[in-house]
C-alpha beads as a LAMMPS data file, in Angstrom:
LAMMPS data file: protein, C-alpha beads

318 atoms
317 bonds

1 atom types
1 bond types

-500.0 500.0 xlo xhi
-500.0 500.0 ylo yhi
-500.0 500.0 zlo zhi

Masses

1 110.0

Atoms # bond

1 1 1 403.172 375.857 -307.136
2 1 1 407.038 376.958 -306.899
3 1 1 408.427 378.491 -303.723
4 1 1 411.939 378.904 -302.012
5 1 1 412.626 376.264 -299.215
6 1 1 412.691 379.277 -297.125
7 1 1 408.939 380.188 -297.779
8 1 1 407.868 377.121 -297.244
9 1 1 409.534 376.625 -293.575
10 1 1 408.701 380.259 -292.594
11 1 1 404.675 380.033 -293.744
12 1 1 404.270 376.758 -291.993
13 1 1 405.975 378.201 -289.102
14 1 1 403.485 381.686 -289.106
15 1 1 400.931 378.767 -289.299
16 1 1 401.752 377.183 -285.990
17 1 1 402.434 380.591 -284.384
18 1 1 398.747 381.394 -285.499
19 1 1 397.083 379.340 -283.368
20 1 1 396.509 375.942 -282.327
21 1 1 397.886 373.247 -283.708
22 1 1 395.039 371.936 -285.375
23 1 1 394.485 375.033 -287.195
24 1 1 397.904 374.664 -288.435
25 1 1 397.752 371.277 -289.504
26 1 1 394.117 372.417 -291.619
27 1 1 395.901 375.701 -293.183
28 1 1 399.583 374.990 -293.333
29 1 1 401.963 374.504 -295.921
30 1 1 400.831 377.398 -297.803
31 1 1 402.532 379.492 -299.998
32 1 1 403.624 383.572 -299.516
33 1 1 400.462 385.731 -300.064
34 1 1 402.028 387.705 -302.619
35 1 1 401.979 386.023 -305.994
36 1 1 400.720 386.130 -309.431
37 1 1 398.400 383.628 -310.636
38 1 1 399.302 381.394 -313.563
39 1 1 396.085 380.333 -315.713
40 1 1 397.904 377.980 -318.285
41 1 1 396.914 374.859 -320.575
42 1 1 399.185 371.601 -320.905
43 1 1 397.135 369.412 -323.441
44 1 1 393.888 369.215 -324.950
45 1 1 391.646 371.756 -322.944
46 1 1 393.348 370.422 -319.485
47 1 1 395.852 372.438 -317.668
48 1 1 396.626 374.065 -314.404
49 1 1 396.303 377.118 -312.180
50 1 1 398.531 378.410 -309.357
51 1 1 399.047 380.750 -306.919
52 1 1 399.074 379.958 -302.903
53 1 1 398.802 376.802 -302.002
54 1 1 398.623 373.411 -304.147
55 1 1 397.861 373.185 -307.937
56 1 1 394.683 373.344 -309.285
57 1 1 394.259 371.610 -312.153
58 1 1 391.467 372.652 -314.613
59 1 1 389.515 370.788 -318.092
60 1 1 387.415 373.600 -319.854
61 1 1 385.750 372.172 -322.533
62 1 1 382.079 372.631 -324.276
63 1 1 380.467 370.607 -321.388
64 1 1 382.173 372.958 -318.937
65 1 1 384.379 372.922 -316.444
66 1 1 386.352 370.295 -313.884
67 1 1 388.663 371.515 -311.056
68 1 1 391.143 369.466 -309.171
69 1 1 391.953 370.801 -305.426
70 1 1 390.418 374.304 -304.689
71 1 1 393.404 376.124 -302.597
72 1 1 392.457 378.722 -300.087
73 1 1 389.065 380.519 -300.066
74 1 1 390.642 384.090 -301.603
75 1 1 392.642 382.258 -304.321
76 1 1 389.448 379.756 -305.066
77 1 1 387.679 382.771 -306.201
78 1 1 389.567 383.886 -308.452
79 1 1 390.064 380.731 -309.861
80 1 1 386.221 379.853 -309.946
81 1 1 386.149 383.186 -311.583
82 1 1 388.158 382.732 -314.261
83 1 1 386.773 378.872 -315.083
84 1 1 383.488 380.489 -314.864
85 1 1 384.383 383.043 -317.274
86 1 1 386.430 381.450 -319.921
87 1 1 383.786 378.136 -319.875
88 1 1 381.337 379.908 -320.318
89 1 1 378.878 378.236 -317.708
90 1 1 377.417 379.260 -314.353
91 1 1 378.347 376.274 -312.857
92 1 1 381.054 373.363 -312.115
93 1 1 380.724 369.833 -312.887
94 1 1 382.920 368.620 -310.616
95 1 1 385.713 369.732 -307.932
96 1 1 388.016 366.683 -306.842
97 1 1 390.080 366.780 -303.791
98 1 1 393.584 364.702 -304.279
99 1 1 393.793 365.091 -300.551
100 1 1 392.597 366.714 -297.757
101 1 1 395.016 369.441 -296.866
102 1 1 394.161 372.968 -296.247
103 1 1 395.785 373.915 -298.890
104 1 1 394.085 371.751 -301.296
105 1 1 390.824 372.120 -300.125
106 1 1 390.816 375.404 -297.963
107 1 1 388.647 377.080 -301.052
108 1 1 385.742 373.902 -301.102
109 1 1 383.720 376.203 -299.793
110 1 1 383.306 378.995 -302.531
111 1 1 383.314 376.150 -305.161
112 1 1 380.729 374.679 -303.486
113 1 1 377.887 376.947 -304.255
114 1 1 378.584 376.906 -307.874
115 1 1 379.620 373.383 -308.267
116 1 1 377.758 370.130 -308.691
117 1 1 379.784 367.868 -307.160
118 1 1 382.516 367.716 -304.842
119 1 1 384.949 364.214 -304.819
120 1 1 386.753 362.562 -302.396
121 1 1 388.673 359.494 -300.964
122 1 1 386.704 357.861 -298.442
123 1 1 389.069 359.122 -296.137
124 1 1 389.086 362.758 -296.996
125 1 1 385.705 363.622 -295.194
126 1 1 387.110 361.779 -292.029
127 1 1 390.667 363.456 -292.002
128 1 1 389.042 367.148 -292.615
129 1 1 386.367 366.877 -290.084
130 1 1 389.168 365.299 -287.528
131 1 1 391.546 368.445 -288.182
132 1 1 388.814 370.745 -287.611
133 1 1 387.438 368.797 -284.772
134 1 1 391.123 368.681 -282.904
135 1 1 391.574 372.778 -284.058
136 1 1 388.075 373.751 -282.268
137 1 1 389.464 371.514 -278.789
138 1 1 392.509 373.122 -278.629
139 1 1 391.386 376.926 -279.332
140 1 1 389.340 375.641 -276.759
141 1 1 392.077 375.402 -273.770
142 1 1 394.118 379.034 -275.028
143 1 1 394.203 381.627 -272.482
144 1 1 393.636 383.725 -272.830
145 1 1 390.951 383.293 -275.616
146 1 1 392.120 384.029 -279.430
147 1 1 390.198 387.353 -280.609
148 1 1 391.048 386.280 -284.254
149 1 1 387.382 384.312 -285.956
150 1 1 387.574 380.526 -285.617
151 1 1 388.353 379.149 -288.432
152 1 1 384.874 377.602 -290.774
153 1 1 383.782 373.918 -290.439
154 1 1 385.427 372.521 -293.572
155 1 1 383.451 371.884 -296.881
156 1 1 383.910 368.294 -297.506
157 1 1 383.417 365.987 -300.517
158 1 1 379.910 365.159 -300.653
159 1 1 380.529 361.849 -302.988
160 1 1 383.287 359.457 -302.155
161 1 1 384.973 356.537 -303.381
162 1 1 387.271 353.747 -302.030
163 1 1 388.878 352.610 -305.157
164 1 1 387.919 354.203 -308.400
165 1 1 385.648 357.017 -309.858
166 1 1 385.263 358.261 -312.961
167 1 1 382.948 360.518 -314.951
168 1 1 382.159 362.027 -318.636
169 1 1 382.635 365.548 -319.749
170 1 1 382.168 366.346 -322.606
171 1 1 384.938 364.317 -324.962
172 1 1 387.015 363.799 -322.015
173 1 1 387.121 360.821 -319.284
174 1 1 388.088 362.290 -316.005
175 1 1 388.777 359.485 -313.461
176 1 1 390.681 359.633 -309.900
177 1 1 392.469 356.345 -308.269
178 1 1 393.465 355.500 -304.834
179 1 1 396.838 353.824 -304.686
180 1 1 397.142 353.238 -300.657
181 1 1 398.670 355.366 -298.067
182 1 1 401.178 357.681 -298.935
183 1 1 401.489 361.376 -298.546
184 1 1 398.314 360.810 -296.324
185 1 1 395.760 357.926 -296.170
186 1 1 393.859 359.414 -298.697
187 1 1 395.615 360.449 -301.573
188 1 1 394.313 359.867 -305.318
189 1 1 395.813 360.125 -308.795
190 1 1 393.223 362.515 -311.303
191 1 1 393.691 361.507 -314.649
192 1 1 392.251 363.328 -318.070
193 1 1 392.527 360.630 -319.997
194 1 1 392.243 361.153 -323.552
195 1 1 394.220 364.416 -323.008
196 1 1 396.664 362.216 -321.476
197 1 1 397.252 364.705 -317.797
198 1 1 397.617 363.179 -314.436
199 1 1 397.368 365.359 -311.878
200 1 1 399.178 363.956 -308.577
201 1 1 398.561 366.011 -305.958
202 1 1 400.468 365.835 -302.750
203 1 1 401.859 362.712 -304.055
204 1 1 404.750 365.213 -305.872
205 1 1 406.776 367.654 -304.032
206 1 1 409.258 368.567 -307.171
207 1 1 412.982 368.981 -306.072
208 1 1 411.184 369.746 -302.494
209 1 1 411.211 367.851 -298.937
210 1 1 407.668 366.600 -298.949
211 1 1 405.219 366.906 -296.147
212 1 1 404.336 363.748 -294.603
213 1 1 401.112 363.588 -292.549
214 1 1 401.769 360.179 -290.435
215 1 1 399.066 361.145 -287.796
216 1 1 396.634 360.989 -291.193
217 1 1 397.620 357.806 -292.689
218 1 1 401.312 358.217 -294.131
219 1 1 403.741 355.685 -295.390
220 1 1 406.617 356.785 -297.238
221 1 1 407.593 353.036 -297.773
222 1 1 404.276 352.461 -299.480
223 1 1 404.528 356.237 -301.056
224 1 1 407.560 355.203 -302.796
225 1 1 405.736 352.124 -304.201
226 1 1 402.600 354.264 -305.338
227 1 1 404.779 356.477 -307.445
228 1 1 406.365 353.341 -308.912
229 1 1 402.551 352.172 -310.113
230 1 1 401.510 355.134 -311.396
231 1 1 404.705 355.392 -313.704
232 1 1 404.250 351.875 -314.555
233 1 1 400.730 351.694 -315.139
234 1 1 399.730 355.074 -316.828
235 1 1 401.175 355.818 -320.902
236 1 1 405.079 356.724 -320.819
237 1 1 404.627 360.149 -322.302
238 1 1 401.772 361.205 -319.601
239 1 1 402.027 364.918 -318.577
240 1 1 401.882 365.034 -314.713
241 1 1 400.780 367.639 -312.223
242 1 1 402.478 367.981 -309.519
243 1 1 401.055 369.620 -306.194
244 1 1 404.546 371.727 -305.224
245 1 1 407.568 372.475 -306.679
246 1 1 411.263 373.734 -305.220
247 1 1 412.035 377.641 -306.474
248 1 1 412.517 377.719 -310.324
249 1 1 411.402 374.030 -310.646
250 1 1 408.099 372.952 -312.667
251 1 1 404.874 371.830 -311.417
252 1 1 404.366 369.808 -314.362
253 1 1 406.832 367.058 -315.423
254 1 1 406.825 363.275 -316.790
255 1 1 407.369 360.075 -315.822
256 1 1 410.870 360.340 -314.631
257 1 1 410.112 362.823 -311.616
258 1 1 407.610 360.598 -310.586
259 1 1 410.552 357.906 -310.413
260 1 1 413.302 360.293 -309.148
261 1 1 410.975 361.414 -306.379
262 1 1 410.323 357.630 -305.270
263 1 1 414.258 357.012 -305.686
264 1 1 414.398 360.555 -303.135
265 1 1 411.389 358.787 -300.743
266 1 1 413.667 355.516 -300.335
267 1 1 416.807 357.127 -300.252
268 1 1 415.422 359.078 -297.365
269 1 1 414.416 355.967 -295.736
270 1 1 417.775 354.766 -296.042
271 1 1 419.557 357.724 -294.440
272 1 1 417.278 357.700 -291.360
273 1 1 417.239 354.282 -290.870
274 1 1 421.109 354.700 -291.073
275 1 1 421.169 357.078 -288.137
276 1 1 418.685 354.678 -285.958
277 1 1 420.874 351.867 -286.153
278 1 1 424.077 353.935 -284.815
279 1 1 421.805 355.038 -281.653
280 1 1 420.758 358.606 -283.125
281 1 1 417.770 360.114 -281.188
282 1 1 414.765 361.647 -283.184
283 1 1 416.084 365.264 -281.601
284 1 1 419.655 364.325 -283.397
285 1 1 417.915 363.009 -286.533
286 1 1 415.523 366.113 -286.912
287 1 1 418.233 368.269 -286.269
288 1 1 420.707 366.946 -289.506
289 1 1 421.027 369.020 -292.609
290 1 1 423.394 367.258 -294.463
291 1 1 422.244 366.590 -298.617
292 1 1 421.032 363.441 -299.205
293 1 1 423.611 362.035 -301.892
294 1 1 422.145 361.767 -305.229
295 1 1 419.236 364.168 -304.508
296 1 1 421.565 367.180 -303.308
297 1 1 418.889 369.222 -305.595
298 1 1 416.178 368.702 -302.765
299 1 1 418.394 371.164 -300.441
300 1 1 419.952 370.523 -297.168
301 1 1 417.270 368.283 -295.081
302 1 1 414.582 369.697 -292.780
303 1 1 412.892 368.232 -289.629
304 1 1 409.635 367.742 -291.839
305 1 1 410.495 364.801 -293.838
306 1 1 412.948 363.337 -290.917
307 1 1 410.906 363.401 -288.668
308 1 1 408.110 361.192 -289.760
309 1 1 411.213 359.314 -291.337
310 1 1 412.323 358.311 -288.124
311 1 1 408.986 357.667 -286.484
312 1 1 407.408 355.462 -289.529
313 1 1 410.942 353.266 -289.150
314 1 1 410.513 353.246 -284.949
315 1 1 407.388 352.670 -284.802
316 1 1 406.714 349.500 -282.147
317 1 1 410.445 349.577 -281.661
318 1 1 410.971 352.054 -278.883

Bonds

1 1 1 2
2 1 2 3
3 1 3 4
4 1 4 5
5 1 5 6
6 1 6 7
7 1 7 8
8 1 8 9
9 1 9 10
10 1 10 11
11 1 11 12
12 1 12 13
13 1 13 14
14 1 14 15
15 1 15 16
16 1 16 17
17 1 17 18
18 1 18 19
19 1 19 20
20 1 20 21
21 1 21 22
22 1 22 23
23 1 23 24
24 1 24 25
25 1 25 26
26 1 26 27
27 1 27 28
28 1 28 29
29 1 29 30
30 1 30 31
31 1 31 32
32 1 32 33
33 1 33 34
34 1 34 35
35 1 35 36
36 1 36 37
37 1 37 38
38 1 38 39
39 1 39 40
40 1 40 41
41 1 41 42
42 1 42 43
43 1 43 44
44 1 44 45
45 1 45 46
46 1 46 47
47 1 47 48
48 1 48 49
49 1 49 50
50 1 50 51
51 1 51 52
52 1 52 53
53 1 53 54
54 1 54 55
55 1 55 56
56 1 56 57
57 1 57 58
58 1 58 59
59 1 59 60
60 1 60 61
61 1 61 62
62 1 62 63
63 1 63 64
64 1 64 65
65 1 65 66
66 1 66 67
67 1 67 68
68 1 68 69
69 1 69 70
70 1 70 71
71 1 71 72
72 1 72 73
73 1 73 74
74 1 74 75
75 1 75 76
76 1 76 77
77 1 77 78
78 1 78 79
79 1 79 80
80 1 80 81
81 1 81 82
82 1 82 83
83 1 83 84
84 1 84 85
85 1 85 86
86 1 86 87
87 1 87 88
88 1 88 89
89 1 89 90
90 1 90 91
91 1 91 92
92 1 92 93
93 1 93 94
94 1 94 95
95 1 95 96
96 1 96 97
97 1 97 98
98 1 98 99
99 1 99 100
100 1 100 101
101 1 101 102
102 1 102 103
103 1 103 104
104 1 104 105
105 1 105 106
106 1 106 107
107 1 107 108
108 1 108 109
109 1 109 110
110 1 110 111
111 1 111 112
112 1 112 113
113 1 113 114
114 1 114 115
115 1 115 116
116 1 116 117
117 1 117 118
118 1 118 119
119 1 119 120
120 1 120 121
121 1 121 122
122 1 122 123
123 1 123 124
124 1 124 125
125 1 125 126
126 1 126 127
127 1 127 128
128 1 128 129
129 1 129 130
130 1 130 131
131 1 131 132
132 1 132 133
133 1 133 134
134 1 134 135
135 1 135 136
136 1 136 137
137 1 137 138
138 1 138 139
139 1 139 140
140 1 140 141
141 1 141 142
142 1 142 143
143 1 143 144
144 1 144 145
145 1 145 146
146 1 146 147
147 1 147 148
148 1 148 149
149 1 149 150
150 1 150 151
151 1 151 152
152 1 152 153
153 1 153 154
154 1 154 155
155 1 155 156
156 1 156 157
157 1 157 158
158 1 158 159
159 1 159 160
160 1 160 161
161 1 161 162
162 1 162 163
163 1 163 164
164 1 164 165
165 1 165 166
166 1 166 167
167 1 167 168
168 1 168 169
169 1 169 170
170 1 170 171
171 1 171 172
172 1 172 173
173 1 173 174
174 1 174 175
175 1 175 176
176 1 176 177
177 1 177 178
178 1 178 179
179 1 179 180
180 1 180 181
181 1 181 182
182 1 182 183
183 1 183 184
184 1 184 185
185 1 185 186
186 1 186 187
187 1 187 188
188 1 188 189
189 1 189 190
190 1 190 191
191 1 191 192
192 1 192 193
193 1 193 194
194 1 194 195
195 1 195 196
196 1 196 197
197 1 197 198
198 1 198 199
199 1 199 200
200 1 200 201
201 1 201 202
202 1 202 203
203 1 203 204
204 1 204 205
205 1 205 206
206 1 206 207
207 1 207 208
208 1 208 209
209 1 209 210
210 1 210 211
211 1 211 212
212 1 212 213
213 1 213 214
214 1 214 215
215 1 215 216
216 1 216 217
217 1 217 218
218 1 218 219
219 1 219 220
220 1 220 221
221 1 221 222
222 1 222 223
223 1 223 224
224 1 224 225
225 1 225 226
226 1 226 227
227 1 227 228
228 1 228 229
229 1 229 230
230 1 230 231
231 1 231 232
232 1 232 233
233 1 233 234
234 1 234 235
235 1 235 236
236 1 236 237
237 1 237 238
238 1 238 239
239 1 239 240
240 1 240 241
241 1 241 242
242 1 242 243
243 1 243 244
244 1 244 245
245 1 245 246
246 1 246 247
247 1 247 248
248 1 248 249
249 1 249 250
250 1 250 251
251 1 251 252
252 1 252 253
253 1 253 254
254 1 254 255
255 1 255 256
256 1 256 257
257 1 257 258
258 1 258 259
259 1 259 260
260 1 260 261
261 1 261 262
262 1 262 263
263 1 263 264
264 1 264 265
265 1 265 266
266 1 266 267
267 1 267 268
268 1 268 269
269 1 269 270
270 1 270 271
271 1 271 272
272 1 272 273
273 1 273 274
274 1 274 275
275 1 275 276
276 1 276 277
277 1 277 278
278 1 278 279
279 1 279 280
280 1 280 281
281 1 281 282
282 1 282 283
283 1 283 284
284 1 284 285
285 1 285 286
286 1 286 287
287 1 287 288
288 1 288 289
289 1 289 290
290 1 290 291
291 1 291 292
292 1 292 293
293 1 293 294
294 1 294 295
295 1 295 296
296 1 296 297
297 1 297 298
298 1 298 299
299 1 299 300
300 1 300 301
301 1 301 302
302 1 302 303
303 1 303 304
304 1 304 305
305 1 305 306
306 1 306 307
307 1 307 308
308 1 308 309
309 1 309 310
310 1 310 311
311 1 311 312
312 1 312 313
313 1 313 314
314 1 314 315
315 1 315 316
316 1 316 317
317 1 317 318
């Protein structure tokens, strides 16, 4: 969905100030709670829904329904609501995680009594139950004691793949792909195929510093390289999904935002590594806001994307 850079720093920030941070890493990255949600189709019975967190992306056809990413348990009912309604069904076929961020897969649980099947990466399971684990040991240690409820035992994919999966609905192929560490170590690529939609995920932040979750399995060298095989390997007029967007930019797009965002990824590179070879510490590297030249329509830089930046190009070195 499309926020302001400010929304985006200020909710992660209420996120840490919340509680531990575990809990912030598992609900973070979430959009204002005031919004509208947008119900809308791209192509051929496929399209996408927002309103906090990432976009869902939705195929409603006579078979039923398939949702990508499930958002945070208040928003997931609505939108279970509303495929529920307009499919026609009393059930899901499928709900497929691109990722395992809070914010992706927050709402898992209310899906899951009404849904056949959750997907995953291999890895998604592992990271979730790792967050959660890490939250519970540091609430743990607070003193005094939080009052607010500890936060559910996450809902996670109960059928995974390493590679590839893929299903039938209906007249549609749905089928997910792992391209390697990225965003995380467990991002895939949903495609509808014959309607020609790929939803990305995490894997697109439009016109927006990205989050990159290094302690789960990041690599924005390899991230850049991912984008660069999706472009290349799926049809040149492919509608993508994309799982945030900068204020007033799209959460769909084509081909070349998959490419300008991987031109953004190594340019980034390029500007930290930069500042590591003339002695720069990570405190004077996280602390820049200069516009990275060429992408000035990202916004002036923020310690999330330098940060990892700097420790991904360190890393062994100090």
């Amino acid at each position: 969905m499309a926020l302001t850079r400010r929304s985006f720093i200020a909710t992660s920030t209420a996120a840490l100030a919340a509680g531990s941070l575990g809990r912030a890493r598992l609900f973070a990255w979430q959009q204002p709670a005031a919004v509208t949600p947008v119900f809308k189709e791209i192509s051929r019975n496929v399209g996408f829904w927002t309103a906090r967190g990432g976009t869902i992306g939705w195929l409603i056809n006579p078979a039923g329904a398939v949702a990508v990413d499930s958002q945070f348990p208040d928003t997931a009912a609505l939108c279970l609501e509303q495929l529920l309604k307009t499919s026609g069904k009393t059930e899901i076929a499928a709900l497929i995680n691109t990722h395992h961020h809070g914010d992706h897969t927050g709402g898992n649980g209310v899906f899951r009594p009404k849904t056949k099947q959750i997907v995953g990466h291999a890895n998604v399971p592992k990271y979730m139950k790792a967050t959660w684990d890490s939250a519970m040991a540091q609430r743990a240690k607070l003193s005094p004691p939080p009052t607010t409820p500890a936060p559910a035992e996450p809902v996670v994919p109960d059928r995974t793949f390493t590679d590839t999966w893929s299903f039938e609905h209906g007249d549609e192929r749905v089928s997910a792909k792992y391209y390697g560490p990225a965003h995380t170590g467990g991002d895939v690529v949903v495609r509808f195929e014959k309607a020609n939609v790929a939803h990305m995920g995490d894997l697109m932040f439009n016109r927006l510093h990205p989050v990159i979750d290094r302690v789960n399995g990041a690599s924005i060298a390899n991230w850049t390289q991912v984008l660069q095989k999706v472009a290349s390997e799926l049809p040149a007029d492919t509608i993508y999904v994309f799982g945030h967007a900068g204020q007033g930019r799209d959460v769909t797009g084509s081909r070349a935002d998959l490419l300008y965002h991987a031109s953004y990824l190594a340019a980034l590179l390029d500007y930290v590594r930069t500042a590591v070879k003339a002695g720069k510490t990570r405190e004077q590297v996280i602390a820049s806001t200069d516009l990275i030249k060429g992408f000035e329509d990202y916004g002036p830089l923020i310690p999330r994307p330098l940060g990892p930046a700097y420790d991904e190009l360190t890393a062994g070195k100090l």
